[in-house]
MDAnalysis code that builds the backbone (N, CA, C; Angstrom):
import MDAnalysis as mda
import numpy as np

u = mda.Universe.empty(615, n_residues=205, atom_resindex=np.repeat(np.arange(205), 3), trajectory=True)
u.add_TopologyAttr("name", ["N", "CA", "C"] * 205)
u.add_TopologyAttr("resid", np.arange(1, 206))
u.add_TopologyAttr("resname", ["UNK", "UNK", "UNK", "UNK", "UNK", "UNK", "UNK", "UNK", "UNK", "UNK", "UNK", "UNK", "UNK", "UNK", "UNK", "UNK", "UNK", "UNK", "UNK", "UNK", "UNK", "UNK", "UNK", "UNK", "UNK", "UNK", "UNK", "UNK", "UNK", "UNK", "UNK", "UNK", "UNK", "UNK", "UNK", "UNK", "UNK", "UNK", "UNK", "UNK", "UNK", "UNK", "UNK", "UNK", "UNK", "UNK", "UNK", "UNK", "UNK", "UNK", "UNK", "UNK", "UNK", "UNK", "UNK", "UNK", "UNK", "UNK", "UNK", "UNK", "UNK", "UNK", "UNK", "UNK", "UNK", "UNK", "UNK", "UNK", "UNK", "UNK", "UNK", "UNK", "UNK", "UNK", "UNK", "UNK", "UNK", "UNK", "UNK", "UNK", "UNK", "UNK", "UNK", "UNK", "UNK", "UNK", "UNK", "UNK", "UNK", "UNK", "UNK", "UNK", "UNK", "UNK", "UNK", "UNK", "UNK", "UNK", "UNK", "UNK", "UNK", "UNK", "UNK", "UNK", "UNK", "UNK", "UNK", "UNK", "UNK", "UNK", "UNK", "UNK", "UNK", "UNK", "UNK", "UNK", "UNK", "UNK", "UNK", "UNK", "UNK", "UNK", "UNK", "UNK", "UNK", "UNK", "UNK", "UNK", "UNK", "UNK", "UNK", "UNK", "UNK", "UNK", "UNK", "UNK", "UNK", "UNK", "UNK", "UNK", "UNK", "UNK", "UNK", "UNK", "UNK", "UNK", "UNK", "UNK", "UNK", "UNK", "UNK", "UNK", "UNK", "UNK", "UNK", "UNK", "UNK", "UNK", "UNK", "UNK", "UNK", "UNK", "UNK", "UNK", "UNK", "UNK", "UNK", "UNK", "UNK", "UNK", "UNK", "UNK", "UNK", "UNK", "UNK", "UNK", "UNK", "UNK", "UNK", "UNK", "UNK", "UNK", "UNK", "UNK", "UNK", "UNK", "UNK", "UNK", "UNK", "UNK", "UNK", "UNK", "UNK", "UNK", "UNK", "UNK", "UNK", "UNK", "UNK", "UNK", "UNK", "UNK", "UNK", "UNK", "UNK"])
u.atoms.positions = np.array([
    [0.835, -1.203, 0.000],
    [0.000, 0.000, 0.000],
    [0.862, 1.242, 0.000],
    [1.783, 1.206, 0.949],
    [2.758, 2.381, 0.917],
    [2.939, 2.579, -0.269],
    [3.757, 1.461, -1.372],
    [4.021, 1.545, -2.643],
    [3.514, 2.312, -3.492],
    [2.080, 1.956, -3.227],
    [1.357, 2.326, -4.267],
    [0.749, 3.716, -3.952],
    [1.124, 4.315, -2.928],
    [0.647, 5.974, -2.617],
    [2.550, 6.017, -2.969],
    [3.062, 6.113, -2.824],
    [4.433, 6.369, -3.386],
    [4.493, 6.513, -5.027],
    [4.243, 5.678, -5.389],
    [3.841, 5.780, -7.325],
    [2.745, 6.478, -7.858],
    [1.733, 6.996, -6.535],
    [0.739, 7.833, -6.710],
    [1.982, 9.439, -6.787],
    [2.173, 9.698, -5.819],
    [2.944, 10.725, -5.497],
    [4.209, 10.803, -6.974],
    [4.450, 9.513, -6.716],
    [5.301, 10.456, -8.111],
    [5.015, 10.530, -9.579],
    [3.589, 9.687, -10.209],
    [3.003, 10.157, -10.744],
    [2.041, 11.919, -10.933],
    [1.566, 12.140, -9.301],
    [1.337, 13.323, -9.755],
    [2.581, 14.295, -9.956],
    [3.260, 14.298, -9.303],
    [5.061, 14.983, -9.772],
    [5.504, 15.104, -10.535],
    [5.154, 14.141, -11.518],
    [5.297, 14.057, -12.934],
    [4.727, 14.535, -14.161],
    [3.266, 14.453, -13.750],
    [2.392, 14.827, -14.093],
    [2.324, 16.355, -14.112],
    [2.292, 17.227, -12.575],
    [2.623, 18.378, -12.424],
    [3.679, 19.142, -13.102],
    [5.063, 18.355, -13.330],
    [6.106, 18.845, -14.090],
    [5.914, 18.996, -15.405],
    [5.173, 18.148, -15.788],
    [4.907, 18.055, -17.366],
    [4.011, 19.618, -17.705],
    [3.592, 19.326, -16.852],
    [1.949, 20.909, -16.783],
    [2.952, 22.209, -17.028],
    [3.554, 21.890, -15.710],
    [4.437, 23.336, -15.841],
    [5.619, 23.252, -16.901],
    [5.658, 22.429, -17.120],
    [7.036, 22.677, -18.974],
    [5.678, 23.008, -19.976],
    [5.121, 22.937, -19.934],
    [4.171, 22.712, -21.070],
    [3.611, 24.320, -20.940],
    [3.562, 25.037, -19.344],
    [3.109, 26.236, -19.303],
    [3.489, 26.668, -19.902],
    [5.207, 26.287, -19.115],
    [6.486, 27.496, -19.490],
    [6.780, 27.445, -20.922],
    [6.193, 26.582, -22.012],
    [6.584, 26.638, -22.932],
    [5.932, 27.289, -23.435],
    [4.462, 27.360, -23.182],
    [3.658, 28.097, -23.809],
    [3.868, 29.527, -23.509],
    [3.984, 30.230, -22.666],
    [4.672, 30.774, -22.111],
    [5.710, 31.304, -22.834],
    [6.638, 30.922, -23.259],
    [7.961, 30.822, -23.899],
    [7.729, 31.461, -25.650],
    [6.820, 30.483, -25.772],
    [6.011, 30.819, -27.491],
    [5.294, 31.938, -27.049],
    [4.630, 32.210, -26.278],
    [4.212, 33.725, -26.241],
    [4.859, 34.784, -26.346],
    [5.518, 34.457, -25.295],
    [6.759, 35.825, -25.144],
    [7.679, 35.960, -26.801],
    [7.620, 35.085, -27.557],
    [8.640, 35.010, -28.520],
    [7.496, 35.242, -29.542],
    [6.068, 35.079, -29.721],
    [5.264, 35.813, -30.687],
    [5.023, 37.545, -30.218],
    [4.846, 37.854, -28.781],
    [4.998, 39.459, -28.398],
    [6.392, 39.967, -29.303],
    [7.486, 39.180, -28.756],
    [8.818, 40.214, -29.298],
    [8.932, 40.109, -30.617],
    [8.122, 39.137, -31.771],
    [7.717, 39.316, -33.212],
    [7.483, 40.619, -33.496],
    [6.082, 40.625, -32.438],
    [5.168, 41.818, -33.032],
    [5.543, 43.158, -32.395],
    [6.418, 42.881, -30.943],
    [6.831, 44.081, -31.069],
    [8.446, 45.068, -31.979],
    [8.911, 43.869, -32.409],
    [10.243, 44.346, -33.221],
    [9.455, 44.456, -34.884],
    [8.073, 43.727, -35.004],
    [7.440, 44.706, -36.275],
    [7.209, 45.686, -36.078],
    [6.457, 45.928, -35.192],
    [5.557, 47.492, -34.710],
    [7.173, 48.526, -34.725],
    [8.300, 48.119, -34.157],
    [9.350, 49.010, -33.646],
    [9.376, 49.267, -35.662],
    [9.595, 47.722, -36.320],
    [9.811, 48.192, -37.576],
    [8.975, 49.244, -38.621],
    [7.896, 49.300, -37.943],
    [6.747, 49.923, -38.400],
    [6.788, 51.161, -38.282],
    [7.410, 52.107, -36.934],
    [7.450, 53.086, -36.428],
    [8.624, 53.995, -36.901],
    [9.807, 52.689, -36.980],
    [11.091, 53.298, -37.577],
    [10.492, 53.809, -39.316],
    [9.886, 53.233, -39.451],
    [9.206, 53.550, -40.981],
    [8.775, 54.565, -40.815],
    [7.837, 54.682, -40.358],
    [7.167, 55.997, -40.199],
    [7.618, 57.287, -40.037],
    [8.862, 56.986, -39.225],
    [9.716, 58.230, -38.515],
    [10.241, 58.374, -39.823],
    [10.718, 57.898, -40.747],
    [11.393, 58.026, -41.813],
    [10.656, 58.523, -42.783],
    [9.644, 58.363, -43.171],
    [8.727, 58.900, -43.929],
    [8.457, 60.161, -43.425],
    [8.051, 60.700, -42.186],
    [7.734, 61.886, -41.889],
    [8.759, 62.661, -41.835],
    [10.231, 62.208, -41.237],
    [11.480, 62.841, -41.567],
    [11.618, 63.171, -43.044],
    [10.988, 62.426, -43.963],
    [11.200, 62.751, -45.685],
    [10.320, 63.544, -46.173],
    [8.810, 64.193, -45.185],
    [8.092, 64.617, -45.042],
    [8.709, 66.301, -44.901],
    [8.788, 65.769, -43.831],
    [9.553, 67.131, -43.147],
    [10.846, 67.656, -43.676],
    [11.613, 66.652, -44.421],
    [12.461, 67.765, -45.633],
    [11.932, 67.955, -46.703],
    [10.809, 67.499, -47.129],
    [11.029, 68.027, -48.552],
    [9.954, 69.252, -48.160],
    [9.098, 69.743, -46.802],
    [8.273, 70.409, -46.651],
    [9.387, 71.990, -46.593],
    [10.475, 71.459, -45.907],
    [11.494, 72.447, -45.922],
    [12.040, 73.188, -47.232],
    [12.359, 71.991, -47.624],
    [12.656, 72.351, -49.473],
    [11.649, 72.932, -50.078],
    [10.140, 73.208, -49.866],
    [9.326, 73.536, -50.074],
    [9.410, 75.063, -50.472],
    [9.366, 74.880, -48.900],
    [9.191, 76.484, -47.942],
    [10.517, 77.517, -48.554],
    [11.743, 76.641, -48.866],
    [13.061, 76.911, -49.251],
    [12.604, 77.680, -50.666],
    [12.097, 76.765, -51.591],
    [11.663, 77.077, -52.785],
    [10.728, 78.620, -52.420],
    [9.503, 78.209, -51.828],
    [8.906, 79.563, -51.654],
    [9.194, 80.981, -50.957],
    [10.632, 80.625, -50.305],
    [11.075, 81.533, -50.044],
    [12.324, 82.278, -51.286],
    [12.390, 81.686, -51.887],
    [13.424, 81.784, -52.996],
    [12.319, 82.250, -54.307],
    [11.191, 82.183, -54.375],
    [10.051, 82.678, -55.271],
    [10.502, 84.015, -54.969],
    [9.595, 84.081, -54.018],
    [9.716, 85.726, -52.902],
    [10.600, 86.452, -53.476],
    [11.861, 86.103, -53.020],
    [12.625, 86.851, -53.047],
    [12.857, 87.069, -54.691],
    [12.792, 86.104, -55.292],
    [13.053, 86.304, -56.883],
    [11.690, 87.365, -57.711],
    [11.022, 87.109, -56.952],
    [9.743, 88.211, -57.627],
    [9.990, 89.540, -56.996],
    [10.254, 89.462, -56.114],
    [10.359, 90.551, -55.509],
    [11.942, 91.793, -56.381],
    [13.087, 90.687, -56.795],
    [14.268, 91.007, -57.362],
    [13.114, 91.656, -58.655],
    [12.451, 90.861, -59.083],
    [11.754, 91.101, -60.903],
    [11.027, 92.446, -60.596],
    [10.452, 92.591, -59.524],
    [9.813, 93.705, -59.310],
    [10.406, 94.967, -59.282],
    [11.341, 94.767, -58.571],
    [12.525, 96.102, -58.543],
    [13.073, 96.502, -60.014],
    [14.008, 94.821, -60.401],
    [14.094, 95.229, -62.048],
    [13.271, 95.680, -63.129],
    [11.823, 95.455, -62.634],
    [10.501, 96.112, -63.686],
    [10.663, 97.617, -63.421],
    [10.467, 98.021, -62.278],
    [10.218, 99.468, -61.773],
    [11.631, 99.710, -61.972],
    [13.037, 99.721, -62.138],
    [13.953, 100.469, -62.736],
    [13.627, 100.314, -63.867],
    [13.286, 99.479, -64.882],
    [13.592, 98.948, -66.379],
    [12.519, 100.063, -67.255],
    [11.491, 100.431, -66.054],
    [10.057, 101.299, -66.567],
    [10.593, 102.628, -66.167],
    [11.698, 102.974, -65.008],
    [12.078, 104.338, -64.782],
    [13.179, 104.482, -65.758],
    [14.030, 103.499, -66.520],
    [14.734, 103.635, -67.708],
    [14.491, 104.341, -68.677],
    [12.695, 103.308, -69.146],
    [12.201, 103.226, -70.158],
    [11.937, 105.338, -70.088],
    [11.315, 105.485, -69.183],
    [10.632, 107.226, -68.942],
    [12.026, 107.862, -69.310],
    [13.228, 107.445, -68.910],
    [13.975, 108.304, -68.592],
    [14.279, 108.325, -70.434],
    [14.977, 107.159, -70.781],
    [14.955, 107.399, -72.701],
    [14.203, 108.055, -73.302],
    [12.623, 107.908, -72.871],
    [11.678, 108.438, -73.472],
    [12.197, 109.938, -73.461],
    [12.172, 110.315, -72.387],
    [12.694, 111.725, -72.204],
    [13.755, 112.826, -72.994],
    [14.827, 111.708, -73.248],
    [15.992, 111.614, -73.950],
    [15.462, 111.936, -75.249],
    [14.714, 111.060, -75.227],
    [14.864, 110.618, -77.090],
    [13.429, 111.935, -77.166],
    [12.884, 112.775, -76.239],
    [11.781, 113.662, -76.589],
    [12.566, 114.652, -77.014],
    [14.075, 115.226, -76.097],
    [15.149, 115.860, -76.349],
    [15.651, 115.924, -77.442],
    [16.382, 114.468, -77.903],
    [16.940, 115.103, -79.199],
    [16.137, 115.220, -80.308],
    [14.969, 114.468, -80.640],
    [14.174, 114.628, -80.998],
    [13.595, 116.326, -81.535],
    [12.978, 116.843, -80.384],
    [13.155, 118.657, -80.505],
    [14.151, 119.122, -80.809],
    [15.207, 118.465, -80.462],
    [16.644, 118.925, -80.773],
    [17.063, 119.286, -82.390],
    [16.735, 117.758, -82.697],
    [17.030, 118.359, -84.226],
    [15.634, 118.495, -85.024],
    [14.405, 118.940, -84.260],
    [13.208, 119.641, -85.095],
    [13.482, 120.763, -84.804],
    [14.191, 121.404, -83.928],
    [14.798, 122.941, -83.719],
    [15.059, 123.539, -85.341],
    [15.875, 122.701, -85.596],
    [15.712, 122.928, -87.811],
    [15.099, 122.605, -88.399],
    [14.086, 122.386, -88.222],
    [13.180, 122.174, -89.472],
    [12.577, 122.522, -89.416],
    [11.753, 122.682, -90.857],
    [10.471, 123.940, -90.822],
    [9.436, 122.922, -91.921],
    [8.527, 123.288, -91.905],
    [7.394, 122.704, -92.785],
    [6.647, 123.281, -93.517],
    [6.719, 123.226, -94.927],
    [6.332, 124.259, -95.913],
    [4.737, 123.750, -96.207],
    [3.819, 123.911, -95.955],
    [2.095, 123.393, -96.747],
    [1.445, 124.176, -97.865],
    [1.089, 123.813, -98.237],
    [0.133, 124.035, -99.578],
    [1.229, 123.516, -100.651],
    [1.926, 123.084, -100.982],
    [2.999, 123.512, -102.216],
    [2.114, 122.586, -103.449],
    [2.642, 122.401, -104.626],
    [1.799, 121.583, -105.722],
    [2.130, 120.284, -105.438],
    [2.134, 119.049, -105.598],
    [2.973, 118.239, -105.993],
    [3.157, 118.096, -107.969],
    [3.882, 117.740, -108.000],
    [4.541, 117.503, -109.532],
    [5.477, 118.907, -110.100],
    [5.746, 119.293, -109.257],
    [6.625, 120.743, -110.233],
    [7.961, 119.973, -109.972],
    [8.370, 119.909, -111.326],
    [9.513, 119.327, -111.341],
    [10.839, 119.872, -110.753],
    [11.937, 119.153, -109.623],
    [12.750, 119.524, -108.902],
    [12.344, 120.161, -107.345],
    [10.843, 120.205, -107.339],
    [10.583, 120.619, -105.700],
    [11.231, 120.003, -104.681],
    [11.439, 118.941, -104.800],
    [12.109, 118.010, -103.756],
    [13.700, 118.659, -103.296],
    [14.063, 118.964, -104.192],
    [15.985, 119.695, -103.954],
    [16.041, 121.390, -102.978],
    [16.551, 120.895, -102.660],
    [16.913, 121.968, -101.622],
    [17.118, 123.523, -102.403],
    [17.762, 123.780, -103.479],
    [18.115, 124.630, -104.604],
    [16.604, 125.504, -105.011],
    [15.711, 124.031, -104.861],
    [14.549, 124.832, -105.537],
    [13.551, 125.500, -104.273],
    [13.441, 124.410, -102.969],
    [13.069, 124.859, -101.659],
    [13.916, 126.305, -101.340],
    [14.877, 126.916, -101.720],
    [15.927, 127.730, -101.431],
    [14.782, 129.312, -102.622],
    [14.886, 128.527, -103.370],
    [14.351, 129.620, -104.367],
    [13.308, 130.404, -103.645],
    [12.298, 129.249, -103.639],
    [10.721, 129.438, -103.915],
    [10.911, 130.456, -102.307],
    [11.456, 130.033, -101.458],
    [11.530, 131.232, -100.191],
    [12.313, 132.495, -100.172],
    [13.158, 132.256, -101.242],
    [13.812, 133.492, -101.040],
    [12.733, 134.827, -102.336],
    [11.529, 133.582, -103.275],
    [11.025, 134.816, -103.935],
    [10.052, 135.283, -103.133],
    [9.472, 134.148, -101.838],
    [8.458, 134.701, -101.347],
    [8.431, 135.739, -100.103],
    [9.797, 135.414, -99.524],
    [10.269, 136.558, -98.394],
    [12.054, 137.494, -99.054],
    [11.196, 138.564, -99.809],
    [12.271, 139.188, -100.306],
    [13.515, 139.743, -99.377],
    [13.004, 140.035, -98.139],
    [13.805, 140.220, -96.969],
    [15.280, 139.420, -96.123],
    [14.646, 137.885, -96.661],
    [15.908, 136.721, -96.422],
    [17.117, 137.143, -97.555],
    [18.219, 137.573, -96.820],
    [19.590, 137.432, -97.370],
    [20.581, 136.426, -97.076],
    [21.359, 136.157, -98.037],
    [22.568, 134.747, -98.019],
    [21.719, 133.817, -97.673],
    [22.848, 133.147, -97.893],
    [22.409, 131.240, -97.754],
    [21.759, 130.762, -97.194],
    [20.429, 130.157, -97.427],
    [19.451, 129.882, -96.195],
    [20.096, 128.413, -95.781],
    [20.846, 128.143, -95.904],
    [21.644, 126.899, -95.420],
    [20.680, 125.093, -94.979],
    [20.223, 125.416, -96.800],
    [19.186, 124.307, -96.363],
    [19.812, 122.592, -96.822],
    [19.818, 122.123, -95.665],
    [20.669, 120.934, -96.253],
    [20.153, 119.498, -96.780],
    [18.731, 119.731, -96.721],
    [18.283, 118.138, -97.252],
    [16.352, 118.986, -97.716],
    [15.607, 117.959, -98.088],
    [14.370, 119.172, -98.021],
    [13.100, 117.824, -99.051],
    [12.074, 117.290, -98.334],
    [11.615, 116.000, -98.629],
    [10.001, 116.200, -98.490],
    [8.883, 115.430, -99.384],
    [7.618, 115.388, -99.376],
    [7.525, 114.486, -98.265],
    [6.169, 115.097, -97.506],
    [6.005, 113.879, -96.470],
    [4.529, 113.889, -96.614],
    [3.873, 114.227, -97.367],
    [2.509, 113.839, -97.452],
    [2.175, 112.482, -97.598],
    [1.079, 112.187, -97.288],
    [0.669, 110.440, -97.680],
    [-0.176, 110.294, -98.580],
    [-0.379, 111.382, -99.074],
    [-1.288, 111.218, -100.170],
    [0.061, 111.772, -101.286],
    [0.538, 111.230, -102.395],
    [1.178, 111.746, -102.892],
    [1.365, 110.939, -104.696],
    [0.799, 111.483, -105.387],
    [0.529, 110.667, -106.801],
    [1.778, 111.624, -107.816],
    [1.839, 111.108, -108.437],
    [3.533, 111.437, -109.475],
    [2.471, 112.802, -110.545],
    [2.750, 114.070, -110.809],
    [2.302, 114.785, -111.885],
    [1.137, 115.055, -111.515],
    [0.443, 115.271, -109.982],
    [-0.544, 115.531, -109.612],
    [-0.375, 116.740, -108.943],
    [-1.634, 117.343, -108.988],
    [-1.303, 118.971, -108.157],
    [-1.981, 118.630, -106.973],
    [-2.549, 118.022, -106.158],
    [-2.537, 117.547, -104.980],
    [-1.380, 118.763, -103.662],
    [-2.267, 119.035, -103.139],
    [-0.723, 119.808, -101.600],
    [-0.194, 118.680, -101.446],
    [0.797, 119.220, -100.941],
    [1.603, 118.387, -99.938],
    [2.399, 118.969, -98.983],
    [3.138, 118.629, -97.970],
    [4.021, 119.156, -97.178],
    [5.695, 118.948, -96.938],
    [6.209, 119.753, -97.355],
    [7.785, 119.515, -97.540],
    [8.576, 119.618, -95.972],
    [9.278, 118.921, -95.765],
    [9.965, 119.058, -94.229],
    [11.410, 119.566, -95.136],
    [12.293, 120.439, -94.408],
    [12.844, 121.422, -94.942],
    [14.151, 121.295, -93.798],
    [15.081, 121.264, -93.760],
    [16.319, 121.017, -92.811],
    [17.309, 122.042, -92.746],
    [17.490, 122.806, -92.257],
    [18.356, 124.071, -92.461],
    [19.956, 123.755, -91.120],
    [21.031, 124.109, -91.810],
    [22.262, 124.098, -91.171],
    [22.238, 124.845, -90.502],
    [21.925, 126.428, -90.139],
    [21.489, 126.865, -89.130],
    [20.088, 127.192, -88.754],
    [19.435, 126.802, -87.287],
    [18.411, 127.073, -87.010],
    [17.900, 128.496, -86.684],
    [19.219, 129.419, -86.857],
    [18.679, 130.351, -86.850],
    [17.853, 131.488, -88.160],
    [18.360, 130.701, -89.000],
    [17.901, 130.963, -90.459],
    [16.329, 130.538, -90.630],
    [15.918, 129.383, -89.953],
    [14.605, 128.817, -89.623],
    [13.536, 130.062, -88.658],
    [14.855, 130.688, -87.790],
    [13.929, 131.727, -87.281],
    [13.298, 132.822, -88.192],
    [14.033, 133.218, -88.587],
    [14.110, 133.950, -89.127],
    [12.990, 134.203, -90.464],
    [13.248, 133.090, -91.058],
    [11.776, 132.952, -91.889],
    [10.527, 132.339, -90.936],
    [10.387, 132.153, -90.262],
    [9.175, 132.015, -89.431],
    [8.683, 133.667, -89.029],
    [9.666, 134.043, -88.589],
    [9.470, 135.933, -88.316],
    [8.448, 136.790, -89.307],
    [8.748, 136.337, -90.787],
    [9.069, 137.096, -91.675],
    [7.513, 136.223, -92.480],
    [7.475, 134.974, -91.781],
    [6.075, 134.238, -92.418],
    [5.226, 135.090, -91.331],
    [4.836, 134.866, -90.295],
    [4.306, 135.026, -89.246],
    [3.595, 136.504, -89.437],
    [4.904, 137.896, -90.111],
    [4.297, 138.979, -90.478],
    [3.210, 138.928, -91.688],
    [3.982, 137.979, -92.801],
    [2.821, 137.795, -93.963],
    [2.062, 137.291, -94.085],
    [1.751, 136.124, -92.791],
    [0.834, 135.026, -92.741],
    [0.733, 134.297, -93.494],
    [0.160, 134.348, -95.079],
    [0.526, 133.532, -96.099],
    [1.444, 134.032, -97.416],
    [2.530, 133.018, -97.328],
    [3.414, 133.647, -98.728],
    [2.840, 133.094, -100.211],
    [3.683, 133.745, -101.154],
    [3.021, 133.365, -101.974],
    [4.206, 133.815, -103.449],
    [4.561, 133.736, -104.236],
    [5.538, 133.285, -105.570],
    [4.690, 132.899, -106.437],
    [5.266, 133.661, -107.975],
    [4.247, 133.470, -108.822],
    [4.063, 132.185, -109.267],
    [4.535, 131.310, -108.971],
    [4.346, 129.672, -109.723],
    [3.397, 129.199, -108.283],
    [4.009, 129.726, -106.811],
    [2.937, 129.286, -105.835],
    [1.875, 130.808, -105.170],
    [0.714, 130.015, -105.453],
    [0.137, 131.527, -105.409],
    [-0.552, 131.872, -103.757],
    [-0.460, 130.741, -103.050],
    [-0.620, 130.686, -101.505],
    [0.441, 129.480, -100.956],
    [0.946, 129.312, -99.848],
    [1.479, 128.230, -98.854],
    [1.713, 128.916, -97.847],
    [2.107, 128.439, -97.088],
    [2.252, 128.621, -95.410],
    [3.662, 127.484, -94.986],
    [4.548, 128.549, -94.113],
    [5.493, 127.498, -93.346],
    [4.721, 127.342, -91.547],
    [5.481, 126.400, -91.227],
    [5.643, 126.230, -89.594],
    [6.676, 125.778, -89.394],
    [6.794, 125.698, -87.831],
    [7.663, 125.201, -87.622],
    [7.688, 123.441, -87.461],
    [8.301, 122.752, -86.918],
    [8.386, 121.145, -86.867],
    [8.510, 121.079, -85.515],
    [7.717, 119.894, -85.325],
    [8.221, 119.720, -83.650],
    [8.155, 117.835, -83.619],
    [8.636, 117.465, -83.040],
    [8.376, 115.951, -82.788],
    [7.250, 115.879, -82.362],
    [6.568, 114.128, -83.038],
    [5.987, 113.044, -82.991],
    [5.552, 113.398, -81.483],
    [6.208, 113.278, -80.545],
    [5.664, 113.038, -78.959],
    [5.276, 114.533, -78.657],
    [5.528, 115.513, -78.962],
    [5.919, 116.980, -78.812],
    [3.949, 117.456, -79.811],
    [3.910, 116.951, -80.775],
    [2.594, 117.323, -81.309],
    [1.205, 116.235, -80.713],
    [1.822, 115.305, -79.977],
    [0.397, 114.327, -79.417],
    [0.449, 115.292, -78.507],
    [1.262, 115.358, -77.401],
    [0.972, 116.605, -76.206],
    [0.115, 117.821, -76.921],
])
């Protein structure tokens, strides 16, 4: 009888040991499926951090870029507003010489078109010196051109001659001398009128 509570006893001992390896194993497989899922999750997170770190530079590079817009529009802006205070300032320039050299010139209206040789300075020279008997020496006219737009070959049509004189004071001078007669006049031209010339920008004003 002893025996057999003795083989009882170490049957349950055995029995019990088996239980607890079998816990601890389970146990064992647990703990080793947690540290799976937690060295995924760690892998998961390290991901993430990396992505938002790639996030967060290129948001920089972004901002980098839009700060580099800025400043580049802002550069274009300055270069517009000098490039437009340029532009005024040439304009200005070019209103200058412009008057500058319409200071000589004078503009003859009514004349015929087709009288042969009107265009030459020789004959522009004439036709003023018959109509203002008062002009002495050289009216120093150096070039002398139709600028009408209406202008047909052997037609008596007006037109208007622009007239270029080497000195502008010779230009005064027959303006003086028109201005008293108001309209001149030569027996081949039996009315015309001079003025003076002024620039393109100078006559829109």
């Amino acid at each position: 009888m002893q025996r057999s509570l003795g083989n009882a006893r170490d049957d349950l001992k055995q029995s019990t040991r088996k239980m607890f390896e079998a816990i601890l194993a389970e146990i064992k497989d647990l703990k080793a499926i947690q540290a799976q899922k937690i060295a995924a999750l760690h892998e998961r997170l390290a991901k993430i951090e990396e992505v938002m770190g790639q996030v967060h530079s290129r948001l920089k590079e972004a901002e980098g870029r839009n700060s580099n817009l800025e400043e580049k529009e802002a550069t274009i802006q300055q270069e517009v507003a000098q490039l437009r205070k340029s532009e005024h300032l040439l304009g200005d320039k070019l209103h200058d010489l412009e008057n500058y050299d319409s200071r000589s010139n004078l503009r003859i209206i009514g004349v015929a078109v087709g009288i042969e040789g009107q265009m030459k300075p020789e004959w522009v020279h004439a036709l003023l010196k018959k109509a203002i008997p008062e002009l002495t020496g050289d009216l120093t006219i150096t070039r002398a051109h139709c600028v009408s737009a209406h202008h047909l070959p052997n037609a008596k049509y007006p037109c208007t001659i622009l007239v270029h004189f080497a000195d502008y004071q010779v230009k005064h001078r027959i303006l003086f001398h028109a201005i008293e007669k108001r309209t001149l006049s030569t027996p081949e031209m039996p009315q015309f009128k001079v003025f003076s010339d002024m620039s393109a920008l100078a006559a829109l004003r």
